[in-house]
GUZA-75154 format. One record per atom (N, C-alpha, C): residue number from 1; residue in one letter; y, x, z. Coordinates in nm, 3 decimals. Layout:
GUZA-75154
<site pos="NUM" code="a" Y="Y" X="X" Z="Z"/>
...
***
This chain:
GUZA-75154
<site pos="1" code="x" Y="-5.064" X="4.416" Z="-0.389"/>
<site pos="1" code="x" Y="-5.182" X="4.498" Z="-0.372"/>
<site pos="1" code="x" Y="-5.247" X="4.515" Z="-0.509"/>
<site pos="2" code="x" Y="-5.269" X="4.599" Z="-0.533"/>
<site pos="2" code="x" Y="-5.362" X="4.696" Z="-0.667"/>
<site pos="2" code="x" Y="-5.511" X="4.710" Z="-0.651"/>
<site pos="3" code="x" Y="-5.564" X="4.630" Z="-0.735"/>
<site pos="3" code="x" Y="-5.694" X="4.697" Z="-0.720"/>
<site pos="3" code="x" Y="-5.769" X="4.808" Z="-0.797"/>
<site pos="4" code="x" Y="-5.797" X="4.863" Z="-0.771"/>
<site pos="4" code="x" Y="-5.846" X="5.031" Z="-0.841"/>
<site pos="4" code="x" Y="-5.974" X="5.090" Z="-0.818"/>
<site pos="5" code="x" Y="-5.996" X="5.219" Z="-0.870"/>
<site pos="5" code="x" Y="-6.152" X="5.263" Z="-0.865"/>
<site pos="5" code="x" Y="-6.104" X="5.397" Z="-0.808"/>
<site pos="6" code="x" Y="-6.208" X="5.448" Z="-0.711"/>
<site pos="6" code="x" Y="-6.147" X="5.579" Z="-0.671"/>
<site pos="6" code="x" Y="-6.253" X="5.693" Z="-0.680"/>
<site pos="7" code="x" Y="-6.218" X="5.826" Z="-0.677"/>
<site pos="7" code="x" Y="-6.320" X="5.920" Z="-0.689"/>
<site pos="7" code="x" Y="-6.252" X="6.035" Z="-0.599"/>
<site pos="8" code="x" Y="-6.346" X="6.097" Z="-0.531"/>
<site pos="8" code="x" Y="-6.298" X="6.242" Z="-0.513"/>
<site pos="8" code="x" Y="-6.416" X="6.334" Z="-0.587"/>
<site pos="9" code="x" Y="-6.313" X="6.433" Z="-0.640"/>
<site pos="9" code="x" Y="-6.371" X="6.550" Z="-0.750"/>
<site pos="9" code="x" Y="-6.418" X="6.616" Z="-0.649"/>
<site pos="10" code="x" Y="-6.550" X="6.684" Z="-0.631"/>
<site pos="10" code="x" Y="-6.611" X="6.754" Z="-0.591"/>
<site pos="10" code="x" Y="-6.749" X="6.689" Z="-0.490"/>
<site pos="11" code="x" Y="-6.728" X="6.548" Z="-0.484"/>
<site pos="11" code="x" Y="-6.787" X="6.486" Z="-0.396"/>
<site pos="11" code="x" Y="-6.932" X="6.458" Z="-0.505"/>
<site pos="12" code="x" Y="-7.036" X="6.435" Z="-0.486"/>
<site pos="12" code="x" Y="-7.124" X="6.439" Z="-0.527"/>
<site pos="12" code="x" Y="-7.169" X="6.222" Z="-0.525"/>
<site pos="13" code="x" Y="-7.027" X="6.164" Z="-0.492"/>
<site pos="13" code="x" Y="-7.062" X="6.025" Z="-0.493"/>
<site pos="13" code="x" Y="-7.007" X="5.922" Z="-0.634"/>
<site pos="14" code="x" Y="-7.007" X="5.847" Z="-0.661"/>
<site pos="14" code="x" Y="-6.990" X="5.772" Z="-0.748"/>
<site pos="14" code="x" Y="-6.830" X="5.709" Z="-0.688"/>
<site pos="15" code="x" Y="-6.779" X="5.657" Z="-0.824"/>
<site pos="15" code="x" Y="-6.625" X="5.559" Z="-0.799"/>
<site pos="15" code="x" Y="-6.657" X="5.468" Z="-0.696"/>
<site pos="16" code="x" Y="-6.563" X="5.454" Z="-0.593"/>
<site pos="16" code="x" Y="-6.586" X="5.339" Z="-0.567"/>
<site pos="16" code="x" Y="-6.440" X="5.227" Z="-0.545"/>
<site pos="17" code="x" Y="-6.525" X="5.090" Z="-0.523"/>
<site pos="17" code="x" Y="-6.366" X="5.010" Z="-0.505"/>
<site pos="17" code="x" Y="-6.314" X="5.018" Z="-0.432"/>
<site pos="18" code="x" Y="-6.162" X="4.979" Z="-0.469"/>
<site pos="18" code="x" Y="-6.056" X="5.035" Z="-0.372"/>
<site pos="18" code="x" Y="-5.933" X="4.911" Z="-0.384"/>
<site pos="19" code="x" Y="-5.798" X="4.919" Z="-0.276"/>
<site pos="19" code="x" Y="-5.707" X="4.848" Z="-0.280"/>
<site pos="19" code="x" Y="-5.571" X="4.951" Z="-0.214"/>
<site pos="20" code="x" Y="-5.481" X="4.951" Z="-0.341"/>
<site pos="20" code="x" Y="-5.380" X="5.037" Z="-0.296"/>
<site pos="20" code="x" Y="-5.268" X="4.955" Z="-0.259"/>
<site pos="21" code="x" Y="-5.227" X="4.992" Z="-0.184"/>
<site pos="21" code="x" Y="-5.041" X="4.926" Z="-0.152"/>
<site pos="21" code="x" Y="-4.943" X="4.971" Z="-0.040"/>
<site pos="22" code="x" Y="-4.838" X="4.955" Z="-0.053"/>
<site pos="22" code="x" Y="-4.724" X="4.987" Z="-0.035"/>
<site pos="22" code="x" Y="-4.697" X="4.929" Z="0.142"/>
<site pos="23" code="x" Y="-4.610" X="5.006" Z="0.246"/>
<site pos="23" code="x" Y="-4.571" X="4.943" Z="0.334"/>
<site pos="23" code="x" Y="-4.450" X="4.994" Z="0.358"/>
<site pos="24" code="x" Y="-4.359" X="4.926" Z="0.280"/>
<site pos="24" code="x" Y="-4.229" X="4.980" Z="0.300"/>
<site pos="24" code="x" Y="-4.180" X="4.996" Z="0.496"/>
<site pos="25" code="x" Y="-4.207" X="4.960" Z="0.553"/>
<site pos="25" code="x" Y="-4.188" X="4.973" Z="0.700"/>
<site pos="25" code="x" Y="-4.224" X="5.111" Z="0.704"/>
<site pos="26" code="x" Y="-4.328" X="5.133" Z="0.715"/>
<site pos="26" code="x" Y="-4.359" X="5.269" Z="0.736"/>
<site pos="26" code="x" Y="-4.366" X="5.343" Z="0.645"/>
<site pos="27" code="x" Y="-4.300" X="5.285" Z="0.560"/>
<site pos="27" code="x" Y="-4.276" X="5.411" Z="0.436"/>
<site pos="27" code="x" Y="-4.415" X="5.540" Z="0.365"/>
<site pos="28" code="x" Y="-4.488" X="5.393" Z="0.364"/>
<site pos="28" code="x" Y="-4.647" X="5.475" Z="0.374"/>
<site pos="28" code="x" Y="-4.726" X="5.400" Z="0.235"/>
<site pos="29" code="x" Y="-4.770" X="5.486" Z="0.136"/>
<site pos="29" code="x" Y="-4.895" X="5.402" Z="0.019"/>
<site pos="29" code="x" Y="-5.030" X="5.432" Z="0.082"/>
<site pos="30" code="x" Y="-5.069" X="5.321" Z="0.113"/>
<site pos="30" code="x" Y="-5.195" X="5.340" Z="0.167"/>
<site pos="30" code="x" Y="-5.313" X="5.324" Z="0.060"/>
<site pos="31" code="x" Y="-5.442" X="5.348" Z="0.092"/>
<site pos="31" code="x" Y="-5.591" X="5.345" Z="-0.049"/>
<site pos="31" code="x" Y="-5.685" X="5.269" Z="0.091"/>
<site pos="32" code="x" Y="-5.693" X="5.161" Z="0.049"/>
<site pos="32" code="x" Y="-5.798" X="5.105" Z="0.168"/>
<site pos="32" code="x" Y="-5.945" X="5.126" Z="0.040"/>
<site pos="33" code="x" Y="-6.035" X="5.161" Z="0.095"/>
<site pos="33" code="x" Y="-6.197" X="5.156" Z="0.033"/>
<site pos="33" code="x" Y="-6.267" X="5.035" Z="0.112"/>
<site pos="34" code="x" Y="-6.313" X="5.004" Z="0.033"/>
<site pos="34" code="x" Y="-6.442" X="4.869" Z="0.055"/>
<site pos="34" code="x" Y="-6.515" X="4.962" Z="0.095"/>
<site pos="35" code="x" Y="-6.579" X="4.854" Z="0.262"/>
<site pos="35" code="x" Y="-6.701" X="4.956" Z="0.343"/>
<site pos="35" code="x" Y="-6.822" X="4.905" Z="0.271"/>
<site pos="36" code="x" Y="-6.891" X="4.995" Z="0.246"/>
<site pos="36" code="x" Y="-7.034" X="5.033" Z="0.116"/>
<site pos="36" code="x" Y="-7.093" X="5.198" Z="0.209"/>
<site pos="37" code="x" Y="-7.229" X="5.158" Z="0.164"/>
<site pos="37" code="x" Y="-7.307" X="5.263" Z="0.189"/>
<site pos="37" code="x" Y="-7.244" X="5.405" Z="0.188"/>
<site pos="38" code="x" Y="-7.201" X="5.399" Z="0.000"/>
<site pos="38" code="x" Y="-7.114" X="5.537" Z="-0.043"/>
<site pos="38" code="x" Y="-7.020" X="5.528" Z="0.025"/>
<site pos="39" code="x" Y="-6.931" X="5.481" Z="0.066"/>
<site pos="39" code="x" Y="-6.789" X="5.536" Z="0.169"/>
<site pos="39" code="x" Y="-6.808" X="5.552" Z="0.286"/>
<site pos="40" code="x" Y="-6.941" X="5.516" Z="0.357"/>
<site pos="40" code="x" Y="-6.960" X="5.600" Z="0.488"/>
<site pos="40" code="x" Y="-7.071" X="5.722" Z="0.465"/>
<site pos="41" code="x" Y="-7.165" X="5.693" Z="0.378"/>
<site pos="41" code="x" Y="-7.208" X="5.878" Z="0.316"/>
<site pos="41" code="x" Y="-7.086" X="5.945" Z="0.333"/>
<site pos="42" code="x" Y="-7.006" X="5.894" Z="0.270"/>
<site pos="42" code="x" Y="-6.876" X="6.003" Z="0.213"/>
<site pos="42" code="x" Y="-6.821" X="6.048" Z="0.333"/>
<site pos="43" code="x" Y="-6.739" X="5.945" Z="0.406"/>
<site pos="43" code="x" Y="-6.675" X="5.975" Z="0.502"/>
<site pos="43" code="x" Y="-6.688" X="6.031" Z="0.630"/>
<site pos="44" code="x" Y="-6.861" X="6.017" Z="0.651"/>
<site pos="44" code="x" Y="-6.936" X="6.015" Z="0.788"/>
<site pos="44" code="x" Y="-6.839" X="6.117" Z="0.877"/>
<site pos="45" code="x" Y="-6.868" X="6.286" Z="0.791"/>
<site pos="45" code="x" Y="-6.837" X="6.388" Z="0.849"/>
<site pos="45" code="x" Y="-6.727" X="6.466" Z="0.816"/>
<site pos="46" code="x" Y="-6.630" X="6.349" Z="0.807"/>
<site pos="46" code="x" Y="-6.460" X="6.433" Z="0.762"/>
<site pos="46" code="x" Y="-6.401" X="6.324" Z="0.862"/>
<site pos="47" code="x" Y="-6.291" X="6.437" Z="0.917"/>
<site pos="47" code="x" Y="-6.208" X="6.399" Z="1.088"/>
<site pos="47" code="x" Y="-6.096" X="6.291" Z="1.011"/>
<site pos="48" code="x" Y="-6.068" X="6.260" Z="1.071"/>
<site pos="48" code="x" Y="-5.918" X="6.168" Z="1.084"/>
<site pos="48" code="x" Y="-5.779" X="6.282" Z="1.057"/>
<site pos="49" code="x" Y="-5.720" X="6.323" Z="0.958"/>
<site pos="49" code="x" Y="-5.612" X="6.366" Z="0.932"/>
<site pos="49" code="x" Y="-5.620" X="6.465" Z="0.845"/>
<site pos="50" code="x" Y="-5.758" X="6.469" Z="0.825"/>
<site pos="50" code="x" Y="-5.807" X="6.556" Z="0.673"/>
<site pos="50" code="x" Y="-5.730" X="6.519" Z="0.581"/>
<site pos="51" code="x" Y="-5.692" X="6.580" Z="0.463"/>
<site pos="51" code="x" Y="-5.607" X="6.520" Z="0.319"/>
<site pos="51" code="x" Y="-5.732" X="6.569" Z="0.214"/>
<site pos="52" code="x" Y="-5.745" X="6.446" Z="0.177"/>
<site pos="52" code="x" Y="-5.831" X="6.450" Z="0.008"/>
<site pos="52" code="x" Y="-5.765" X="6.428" Z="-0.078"/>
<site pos="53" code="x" Y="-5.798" X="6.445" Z="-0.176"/>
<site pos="53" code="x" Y="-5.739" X="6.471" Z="-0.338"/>
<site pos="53" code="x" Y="-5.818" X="6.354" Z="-0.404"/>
<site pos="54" code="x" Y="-5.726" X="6.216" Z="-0.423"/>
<site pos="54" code="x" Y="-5.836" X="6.121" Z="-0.506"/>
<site pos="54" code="x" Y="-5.757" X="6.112" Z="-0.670"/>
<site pos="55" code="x" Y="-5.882" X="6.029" Z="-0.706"/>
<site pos="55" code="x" Y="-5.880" X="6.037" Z="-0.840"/>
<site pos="55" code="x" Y="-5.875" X="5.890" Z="-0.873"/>
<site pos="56" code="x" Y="-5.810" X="5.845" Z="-1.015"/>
<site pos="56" code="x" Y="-5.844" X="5.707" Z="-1.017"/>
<site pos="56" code="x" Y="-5.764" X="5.749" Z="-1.188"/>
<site pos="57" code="x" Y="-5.935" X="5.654" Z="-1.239"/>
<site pos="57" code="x" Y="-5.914" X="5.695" Z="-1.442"/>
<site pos="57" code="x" Y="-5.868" X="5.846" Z="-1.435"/>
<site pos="58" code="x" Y="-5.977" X="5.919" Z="-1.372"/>
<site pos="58" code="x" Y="-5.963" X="6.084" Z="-1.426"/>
<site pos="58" code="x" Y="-5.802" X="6.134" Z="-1.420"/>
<site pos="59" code="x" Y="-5.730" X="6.049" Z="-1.341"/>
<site pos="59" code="x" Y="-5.611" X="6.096" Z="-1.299"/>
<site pos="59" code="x" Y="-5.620" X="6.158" Z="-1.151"/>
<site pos="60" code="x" Y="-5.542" X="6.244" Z="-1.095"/>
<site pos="60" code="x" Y="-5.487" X="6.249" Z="-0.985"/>
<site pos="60" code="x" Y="-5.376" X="6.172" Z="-0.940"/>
<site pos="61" code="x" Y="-5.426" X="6.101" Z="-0.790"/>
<site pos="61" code="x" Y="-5.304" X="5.997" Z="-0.758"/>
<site pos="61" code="x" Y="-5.248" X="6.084" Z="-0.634"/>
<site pos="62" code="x" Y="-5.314" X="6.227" Z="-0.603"/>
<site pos="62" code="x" Y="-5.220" X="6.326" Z="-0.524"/>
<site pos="62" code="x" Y="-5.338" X="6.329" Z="-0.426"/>
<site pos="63" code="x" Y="-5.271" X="6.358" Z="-0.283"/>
<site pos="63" code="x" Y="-5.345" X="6.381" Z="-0.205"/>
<site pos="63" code="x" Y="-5.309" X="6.285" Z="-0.043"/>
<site pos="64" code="x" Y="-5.453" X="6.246" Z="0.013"/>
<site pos="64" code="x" Y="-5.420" X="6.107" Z="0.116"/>
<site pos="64" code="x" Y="-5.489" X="6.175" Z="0.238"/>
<site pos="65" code="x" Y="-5.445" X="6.129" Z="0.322"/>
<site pos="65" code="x" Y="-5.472" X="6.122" Z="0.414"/>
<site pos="65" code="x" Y="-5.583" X="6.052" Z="0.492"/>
<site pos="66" code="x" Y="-5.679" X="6.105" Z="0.587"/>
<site pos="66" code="x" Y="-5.798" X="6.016" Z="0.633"/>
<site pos="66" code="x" Y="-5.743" X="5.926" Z="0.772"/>
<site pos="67" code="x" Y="-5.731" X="5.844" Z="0.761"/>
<site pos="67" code="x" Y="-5.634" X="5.735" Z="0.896"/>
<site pos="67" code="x" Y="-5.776" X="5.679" Z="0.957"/>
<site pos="68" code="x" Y="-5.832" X="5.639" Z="0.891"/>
<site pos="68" code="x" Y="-5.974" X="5.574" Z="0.987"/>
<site pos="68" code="x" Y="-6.060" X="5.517" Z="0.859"/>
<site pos="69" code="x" Y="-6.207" X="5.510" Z="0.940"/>
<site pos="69" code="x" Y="-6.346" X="5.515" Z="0.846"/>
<site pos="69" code="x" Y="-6.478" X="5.452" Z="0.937"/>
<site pos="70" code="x" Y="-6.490" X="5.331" Z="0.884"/>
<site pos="70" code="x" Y="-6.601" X="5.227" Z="0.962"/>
<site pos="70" code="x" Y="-6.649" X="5.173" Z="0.889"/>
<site pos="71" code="x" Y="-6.773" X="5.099" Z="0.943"/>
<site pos="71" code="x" Y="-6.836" X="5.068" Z="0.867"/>
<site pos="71" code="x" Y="-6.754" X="4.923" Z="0.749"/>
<site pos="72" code="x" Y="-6.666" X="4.875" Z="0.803"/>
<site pos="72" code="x" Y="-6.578" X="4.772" Z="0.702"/>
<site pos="72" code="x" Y="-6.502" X="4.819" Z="0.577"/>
<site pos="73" code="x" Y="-6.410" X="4.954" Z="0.635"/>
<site pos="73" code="x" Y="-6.297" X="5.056" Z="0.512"/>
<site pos="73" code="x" Y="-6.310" X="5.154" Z="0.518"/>
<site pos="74" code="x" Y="-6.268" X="5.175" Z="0.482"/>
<site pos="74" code="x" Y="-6.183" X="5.340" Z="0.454"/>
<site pos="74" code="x" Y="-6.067" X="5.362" Z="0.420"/>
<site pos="75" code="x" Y="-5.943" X="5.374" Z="0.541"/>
<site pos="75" code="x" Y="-5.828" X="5.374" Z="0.510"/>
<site pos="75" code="x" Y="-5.755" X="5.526" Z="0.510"/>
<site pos="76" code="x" Y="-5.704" X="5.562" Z="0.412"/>
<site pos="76" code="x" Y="-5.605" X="5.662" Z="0.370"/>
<site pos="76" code="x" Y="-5.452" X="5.650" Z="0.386"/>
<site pos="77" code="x" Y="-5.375" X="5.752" Z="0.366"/>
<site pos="77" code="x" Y="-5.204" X="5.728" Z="0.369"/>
<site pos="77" code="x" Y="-5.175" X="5.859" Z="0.297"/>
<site pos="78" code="x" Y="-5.034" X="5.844" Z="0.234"/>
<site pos="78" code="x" Y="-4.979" X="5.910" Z="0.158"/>
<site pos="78" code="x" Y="-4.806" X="5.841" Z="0.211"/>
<site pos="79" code="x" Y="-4.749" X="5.969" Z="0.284"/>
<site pos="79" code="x" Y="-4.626" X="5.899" Z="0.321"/>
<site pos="79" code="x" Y="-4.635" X="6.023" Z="0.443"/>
<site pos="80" code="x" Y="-4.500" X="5.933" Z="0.588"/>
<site pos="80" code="x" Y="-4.481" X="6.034" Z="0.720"/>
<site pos="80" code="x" Y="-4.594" X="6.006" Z="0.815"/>
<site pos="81" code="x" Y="-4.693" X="6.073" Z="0.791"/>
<site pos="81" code="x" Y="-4.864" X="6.057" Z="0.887"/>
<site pos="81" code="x" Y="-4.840" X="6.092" Z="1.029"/>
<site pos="82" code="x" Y="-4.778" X="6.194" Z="1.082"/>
<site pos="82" code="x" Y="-4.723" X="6.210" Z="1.189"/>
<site pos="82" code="x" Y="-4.692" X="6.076" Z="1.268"/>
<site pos="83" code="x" Y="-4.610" X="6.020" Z="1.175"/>
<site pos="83" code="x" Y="-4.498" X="5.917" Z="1.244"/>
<site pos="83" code="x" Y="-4.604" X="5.835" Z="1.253"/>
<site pos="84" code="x" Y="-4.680" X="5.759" Z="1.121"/>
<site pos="84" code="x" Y="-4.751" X="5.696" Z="1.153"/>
<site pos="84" code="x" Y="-4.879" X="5.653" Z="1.241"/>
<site pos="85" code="x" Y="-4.897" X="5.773" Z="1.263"/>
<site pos="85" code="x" Y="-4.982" X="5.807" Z="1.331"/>
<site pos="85" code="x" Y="-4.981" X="5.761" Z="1.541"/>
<site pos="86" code="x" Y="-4.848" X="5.799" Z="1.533"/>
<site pos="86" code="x" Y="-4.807" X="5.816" Z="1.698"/>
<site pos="86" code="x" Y="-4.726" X="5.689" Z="1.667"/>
<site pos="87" code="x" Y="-4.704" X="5.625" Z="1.594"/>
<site pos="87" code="x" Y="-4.644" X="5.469" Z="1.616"/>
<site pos="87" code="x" Y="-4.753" X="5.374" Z="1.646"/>
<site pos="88" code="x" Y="-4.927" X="5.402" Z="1.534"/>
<site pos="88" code="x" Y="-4.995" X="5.314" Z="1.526"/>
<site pos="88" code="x" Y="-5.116" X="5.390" Z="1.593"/>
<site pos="89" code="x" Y="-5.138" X="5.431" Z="1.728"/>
<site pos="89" code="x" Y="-5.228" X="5.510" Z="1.764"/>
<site pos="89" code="x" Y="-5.338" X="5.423" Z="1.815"/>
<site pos="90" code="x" Y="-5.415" X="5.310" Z="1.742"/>
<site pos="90" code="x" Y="-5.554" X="5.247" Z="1.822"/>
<site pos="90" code="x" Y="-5.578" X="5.271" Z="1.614"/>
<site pos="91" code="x" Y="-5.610" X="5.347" Z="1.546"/>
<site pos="91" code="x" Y="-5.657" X="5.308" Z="1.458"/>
<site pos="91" code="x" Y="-5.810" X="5.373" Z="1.424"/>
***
C-alpha cells in the first residue's frame, strides 16, 4: 500500500490523504481517501460509478471510479468496474 496526496482539478477542495493499492484478484488499483470533512464536501453529491480524473504531485494518475463514500473513505477503482461491481455488490 502507497501512501499519497490526491486532488481533483476543478474541485474547489484542497489535497487530501490517500492510500493506493493493488488487488490482483480483481484486477483492480484502488485510491481509498481518509474520511475528513473535505472528502464528504467533495463526495456528498457525485453517484457511485461516476469516473474522476485525480491528481497526485500535479500529475495525472488517469481516471477512477466512485465505488463508495462515507463518512470513514472514499473508495475509487481503476480496473473491470462492471465485474467488480456485480461480484462485490453490498459496497
Amino acid at each position: 500500500m502507497e501512501e499519497i496526496i490526491v486532488t481533483i482539478i476543478g474541485s474547489n477542495f484542497p489535497a487530501m490523504s490517500a492510500s493506493k493499492f493493488y488487488d490482483e484478484e480483481d484486477d483492480v488499483e484502488y485510491i481509498e481517501i481518509k474520511g475528513s470533512g473535505i472528502s464528504q464536501a467533495l463526495f456528498k453529491n457525485i453517484n457511485q460509478g461516476t469516473s474522476l480524473e485525480l491528481y497526485s504531485q500535479h500529475k495525472s494518475m488517469g481516471f477512477y471510479t466512485l465505488i463508495t463514500a462515507n463518512e470513514n473513505m472514499v473508495l475509487l477503482a481503476k480496473g473491470d468496474i462492471p465485474k467488480l461491481l456485480q461480484k462485490h455488490r453490498k459496497f
